[in-house]
C-alpha positions in Angstrom: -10.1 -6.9 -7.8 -8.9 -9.6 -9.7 -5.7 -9.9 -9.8 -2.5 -9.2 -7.1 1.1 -8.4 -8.2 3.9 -10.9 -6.6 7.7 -11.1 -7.6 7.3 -10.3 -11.0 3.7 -12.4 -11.8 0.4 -11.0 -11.9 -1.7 -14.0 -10.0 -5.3 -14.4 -9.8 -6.3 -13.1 -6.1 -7.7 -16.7 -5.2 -4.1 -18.1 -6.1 -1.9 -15.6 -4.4 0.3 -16.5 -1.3 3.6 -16.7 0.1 5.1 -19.0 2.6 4.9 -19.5 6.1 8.8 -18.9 6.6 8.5 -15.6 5.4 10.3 -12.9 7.9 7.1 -10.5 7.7 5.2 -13.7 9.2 7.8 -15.0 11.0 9.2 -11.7 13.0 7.3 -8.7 11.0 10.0 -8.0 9.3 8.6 -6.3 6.5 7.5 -2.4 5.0 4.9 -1.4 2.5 3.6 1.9 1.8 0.0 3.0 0.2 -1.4 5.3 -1.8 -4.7 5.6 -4.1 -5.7 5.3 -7.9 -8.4 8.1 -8.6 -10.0 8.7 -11.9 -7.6 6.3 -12.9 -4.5 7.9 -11.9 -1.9 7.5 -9.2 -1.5 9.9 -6.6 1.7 11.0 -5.8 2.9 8.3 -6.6 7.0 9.5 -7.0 6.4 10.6 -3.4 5.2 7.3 -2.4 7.7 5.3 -3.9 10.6 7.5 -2.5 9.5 7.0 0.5 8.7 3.4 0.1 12.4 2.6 -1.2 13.6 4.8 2.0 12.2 2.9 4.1 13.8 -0.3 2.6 17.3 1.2 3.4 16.5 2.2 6.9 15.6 -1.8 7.4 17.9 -3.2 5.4 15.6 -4.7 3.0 16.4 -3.6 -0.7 14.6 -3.7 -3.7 15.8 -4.9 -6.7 13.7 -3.2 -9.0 14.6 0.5 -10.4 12.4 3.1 -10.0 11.3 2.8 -13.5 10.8 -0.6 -13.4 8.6 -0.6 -10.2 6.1 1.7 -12.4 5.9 -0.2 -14.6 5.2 -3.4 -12.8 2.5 -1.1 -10.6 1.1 -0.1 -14.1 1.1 -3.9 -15.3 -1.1 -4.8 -12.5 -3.0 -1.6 -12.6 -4.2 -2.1 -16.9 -4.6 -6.2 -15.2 -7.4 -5.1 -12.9 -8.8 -2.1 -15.1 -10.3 0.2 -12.1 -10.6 3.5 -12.1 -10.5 4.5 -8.2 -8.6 1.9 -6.0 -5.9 1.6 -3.2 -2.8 0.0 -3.9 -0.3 -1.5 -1.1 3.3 -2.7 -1.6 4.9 -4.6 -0.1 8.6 -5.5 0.7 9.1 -8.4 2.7 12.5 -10.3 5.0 11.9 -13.3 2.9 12.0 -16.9 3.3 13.8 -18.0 6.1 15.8 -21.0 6.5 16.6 -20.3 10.4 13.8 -18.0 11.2 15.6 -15.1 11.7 17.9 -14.3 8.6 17.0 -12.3 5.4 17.2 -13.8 2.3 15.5 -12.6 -1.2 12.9 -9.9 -0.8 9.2 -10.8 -1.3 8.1 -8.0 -3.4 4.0 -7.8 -3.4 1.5 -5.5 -4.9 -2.2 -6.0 -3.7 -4.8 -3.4 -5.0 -8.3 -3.5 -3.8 -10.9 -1.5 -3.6 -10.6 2.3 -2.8 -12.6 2.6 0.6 -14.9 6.1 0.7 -14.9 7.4 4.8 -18.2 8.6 6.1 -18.8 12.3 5.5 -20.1 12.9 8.9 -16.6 12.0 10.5 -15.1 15.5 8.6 -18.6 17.5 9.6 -18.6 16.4 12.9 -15.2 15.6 13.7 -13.4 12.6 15.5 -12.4 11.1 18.8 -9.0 9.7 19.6 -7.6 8.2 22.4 -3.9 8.7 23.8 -1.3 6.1 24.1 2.4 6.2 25.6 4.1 4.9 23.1 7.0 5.5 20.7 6.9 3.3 17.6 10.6 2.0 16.4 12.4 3.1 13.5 9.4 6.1 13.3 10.7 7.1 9.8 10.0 4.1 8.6 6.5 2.5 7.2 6.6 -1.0 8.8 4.2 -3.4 9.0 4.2 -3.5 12.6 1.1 -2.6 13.4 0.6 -4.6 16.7 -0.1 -1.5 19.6 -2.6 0.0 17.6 -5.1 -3.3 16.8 -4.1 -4.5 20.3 -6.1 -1.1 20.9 -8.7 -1.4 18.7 -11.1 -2.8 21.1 -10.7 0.5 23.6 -11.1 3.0 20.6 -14.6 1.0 19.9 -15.6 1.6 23.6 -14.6 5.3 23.4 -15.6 6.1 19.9 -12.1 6.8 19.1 -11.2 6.4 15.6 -7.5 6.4 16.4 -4.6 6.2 18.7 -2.1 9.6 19.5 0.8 8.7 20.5 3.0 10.4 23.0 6.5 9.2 24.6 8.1 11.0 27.5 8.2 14.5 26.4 6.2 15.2 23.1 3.4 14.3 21.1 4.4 12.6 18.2 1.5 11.3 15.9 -1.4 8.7 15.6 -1.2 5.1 14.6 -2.1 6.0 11.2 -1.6 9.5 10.9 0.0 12.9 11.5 -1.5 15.4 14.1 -1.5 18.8 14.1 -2.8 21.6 16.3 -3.6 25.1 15.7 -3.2 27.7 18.7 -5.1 30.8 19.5 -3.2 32.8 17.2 -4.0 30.4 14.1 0.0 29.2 14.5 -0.3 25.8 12.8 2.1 23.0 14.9 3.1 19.5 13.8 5.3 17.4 15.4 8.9 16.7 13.7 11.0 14.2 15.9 10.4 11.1 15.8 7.4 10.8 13.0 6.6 8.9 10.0 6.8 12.1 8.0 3.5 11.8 5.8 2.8 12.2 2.2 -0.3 13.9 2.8 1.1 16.2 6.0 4.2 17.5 3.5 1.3 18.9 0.8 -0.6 20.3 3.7 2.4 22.1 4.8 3.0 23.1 1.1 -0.7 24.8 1.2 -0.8 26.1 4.8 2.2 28.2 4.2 0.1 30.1 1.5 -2.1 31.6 4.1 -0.7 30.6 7.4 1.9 30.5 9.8 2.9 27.1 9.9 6.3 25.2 12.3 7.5 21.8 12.5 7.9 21.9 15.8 7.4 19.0 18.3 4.0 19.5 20.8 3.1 18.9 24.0 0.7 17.5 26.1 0.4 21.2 27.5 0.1 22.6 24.0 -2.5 20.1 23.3 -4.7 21.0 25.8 -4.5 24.8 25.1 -4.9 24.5 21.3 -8.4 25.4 19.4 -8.2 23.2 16.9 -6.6 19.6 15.8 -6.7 17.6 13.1 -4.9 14.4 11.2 -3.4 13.6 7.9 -3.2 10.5 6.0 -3.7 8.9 2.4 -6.5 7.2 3.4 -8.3 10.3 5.5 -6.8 13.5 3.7 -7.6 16.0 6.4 -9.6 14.9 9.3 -10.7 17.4 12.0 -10.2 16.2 15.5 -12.6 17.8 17.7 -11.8 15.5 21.3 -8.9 13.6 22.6 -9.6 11.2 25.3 -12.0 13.7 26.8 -10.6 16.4 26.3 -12.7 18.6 24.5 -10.7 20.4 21.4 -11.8 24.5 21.3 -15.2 24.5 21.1 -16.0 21.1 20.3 -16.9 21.3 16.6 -14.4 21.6 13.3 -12.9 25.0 13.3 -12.4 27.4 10.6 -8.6 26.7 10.1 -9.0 23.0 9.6 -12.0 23.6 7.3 -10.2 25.7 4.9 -7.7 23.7 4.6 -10.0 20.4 3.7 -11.0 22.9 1.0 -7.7 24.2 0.1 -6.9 20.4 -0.2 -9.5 19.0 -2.1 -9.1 21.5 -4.8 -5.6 20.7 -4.9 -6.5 16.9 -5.0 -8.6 18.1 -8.5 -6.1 20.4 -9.7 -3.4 17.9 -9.5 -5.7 14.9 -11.3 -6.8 17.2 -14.0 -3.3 18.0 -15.1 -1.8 14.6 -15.1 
């Protein structure tokens, strides 16, 4: 891409910075939130932006744009760039600093780039993840803290893992970059609810699920885990994602199971439906 998007200007991408005494540099004080351009549309973009402003409040960091006005700006930078299929990332920083430590004026920043395609053998085949006690703060919020999970990346390369799942004293929660879900033997569909980010993509799966399946919100185990036949994650970035192994720990038999596949059907059509009538 060409161009990025920052406090009001569109800059050329070779041009565009911020300061060092920014608070998301300074202390990672900052949120963002992401979501894709296909055929030259937005996805869910209301969603995203909802959640995005949410977010804002739950830090303390505000926006001074309307809803409206955010659009439009995303749209001025979107016609800059002229792509079709990209990703786009806000970003709502702390601002500069004079001490270090206290807010001031919000660094608002748009950076689109282009849309990344995952390898079609990951949702044949399945993934690997690896487990990790750990419960991130402020869960319902997307920060830009991000530091357990690339402090980890150098493990998930040694076990093939493509991502972290996060558990804290009692439940499973979810993955560094996604939801989780499980499906037991009698095709009840589980995700956790306490203490997630509460995904985008995991509220349309739920929407769909419920159409041919017994789907709860209920928070899992390590028990239920190990006992369930099928996993699988959600994200903007992955869709649905069958996980067929968690550190060792074979998932049912092994390979994507009929459940998760369904619904990576059921999705994709949706995904097309919901293009062709925008």
């Amino acid at each position: 891409m060409k161009y990025y998007y920052i406090n009001g200007k569109i800059i050329e991408v070779r041009h565009a910075n911020i300061h060092v005494t920014d608070l998301a540099f300074l202390r990672g004080y900052g949120i963002f939130d992401f979501f894709k351009i296909l055929s030259g549309k937005p996805l869910f973009i209301d969603k995203h932006i909802n959640r995005f402003i949410n977010s804002g409040k739950i830090l303390g960091i505000e926006l001074s744009l309307s809803i409206t006005q955010l659009k439009e700006q995303i749209h001025k930078l979107l016609n800059a760039n002229k792509s079709s299929n990209a990703s786009v990332q806000m970003f709502l920083t702390g601002g500069y600093s004079i001490d270090g430590f206290t807010p001031t004026n919000p660094n608002f920043i748009i950076l689109e780039n282009k849309l990344s395609v995952n390898d079609p053998l990951l949702y044949l085949n399945g993934i690997n993840l690896i487990k990790l006690k750990y419960q991130r703060e402020m869960p319902e919020a997307k920060t830009t803290n991000y530091s357990n999970a690339i402090k980890m990346i150098k493990k998930m390369k040694q076990k093939n893992a493509l991502d972290i799942l996060y558990y804290n004293d009692k439940f499973i929660t979810e993955t560094a970059r996604s939801n989780f879900f499980i499906i037991d033997h009698k095709d009840v569909i589980y995700t956790s609810i306490d203490n997630v980010l509460k995904g985008i993509t995991r509220q349309k799966i739920i929407q769909l699920a419920k159409n041919y399946y017994n789907i709860k919100e209920k928070n899992i185990t390590i028990e239920d885990l190990k006992k369930a036949k099928e996993a699988f994650i959600t994200s903007t970035t992955k869709g649905i994602m069958p996980v067929v192994n968690v550190e060792n720990d074979i998932i049912g038999k092994g390979v994507p199971g009929v459940i998760t596949i369904h619904l990576m059907q059921l999705f994709k059509k949706f995904i097309k439906d919901y293009l062709r009538n925008r």
